[in-house]
VMD Tcl script that draws the C-alpha trace (Angstrom):
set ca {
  {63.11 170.64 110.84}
  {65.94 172.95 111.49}
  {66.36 171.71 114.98}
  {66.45 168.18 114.06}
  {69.11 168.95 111.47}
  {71.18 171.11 114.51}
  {70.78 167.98 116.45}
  {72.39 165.52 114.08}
  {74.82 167.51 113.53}
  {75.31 168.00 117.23}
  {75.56 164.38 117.16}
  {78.11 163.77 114.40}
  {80.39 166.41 115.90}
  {79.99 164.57 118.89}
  {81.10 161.18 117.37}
  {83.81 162.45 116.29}
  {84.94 164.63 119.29}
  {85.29 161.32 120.92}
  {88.23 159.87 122.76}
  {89.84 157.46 120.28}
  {91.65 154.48 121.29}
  {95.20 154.33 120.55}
  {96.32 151.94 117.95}
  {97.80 148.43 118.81}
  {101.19 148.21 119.90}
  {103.32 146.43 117.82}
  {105.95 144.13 119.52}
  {108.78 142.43 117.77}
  {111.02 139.99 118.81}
  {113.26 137.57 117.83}
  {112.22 134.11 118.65}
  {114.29 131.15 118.22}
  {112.70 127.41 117.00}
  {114.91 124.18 116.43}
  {113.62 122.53 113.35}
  {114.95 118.98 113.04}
  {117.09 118.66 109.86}
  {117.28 114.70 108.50}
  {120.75 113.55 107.95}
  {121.60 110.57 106.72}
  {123.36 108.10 109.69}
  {125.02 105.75 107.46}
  {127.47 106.74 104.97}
  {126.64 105.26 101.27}
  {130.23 103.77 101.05}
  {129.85 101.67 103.98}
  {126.60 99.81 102.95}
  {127.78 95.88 102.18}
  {127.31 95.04 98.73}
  {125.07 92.55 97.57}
  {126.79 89.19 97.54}
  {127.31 87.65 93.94}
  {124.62 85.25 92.87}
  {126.22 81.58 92.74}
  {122.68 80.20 90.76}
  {125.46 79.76 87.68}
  {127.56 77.86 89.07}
  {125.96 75.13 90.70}
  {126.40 71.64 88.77}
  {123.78 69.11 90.37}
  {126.80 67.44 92.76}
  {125.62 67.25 96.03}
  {129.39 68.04 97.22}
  {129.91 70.77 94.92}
  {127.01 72.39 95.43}
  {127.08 72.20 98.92}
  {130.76 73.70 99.19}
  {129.54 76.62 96.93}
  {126.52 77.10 98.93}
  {128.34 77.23 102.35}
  {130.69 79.95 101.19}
  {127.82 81.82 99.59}
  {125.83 81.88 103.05}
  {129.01 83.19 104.66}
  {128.82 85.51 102.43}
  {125.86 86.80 102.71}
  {125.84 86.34 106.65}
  {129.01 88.71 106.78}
  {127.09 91.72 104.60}
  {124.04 90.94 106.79}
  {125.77 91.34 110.01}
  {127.57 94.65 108.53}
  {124.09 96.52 107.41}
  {122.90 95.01 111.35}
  {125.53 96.93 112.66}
  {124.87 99.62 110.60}
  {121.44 99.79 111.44}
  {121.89 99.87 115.31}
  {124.42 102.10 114.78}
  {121.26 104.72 113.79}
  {118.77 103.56 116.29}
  {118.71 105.96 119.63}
}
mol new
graphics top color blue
foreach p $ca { graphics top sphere $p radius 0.5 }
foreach p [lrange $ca 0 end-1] q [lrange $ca 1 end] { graphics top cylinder $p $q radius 0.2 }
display resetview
């Protein structure tokens, strides 16, 4: 019994007489990422505003309304053609 207990402990000193690996080395560095930031490629001033409505003032003569229409599609063609140019203004 004795000898088995001289053993083990023969065998735990053992364990512990043993070469021990050093601990991981610890690197640091300095590492730079580019993170994409969204900005905003059209100013909020420069947007067209919506062209008036001209439902109101349309009286049921074919002249009339026709001469109100025309200068409401130019209108609206002119802000259209601004938020266009806009537009491509932001596209790569």
């Amino acid at each position: 019994m004795m000898r088995y207990m001289i053993l083990g402990a023969a065998l735990i000193l053992a364990g512990c007489a043993a070469k021990r690996t050093p601990p991981p080395a610890i690197e640091v560095r300095v590492e730079r990422v580019d993170v994409p930031i969204p900005v905003p490629c059209v100013d909020r001033s420069d947007i067209p505003a919506s062209p008036a409505h001209v439902g109101d003032k349309l009286n049921r003569d074919a002249g009339h309304d026709s001469n109100i229409l025309a200068a409401a599609n130019l209108r609206l063609r002119n802000a259209f053609d601004k938020a266009v140019a806009l537009l491509m203004a932001c596209v790569r």
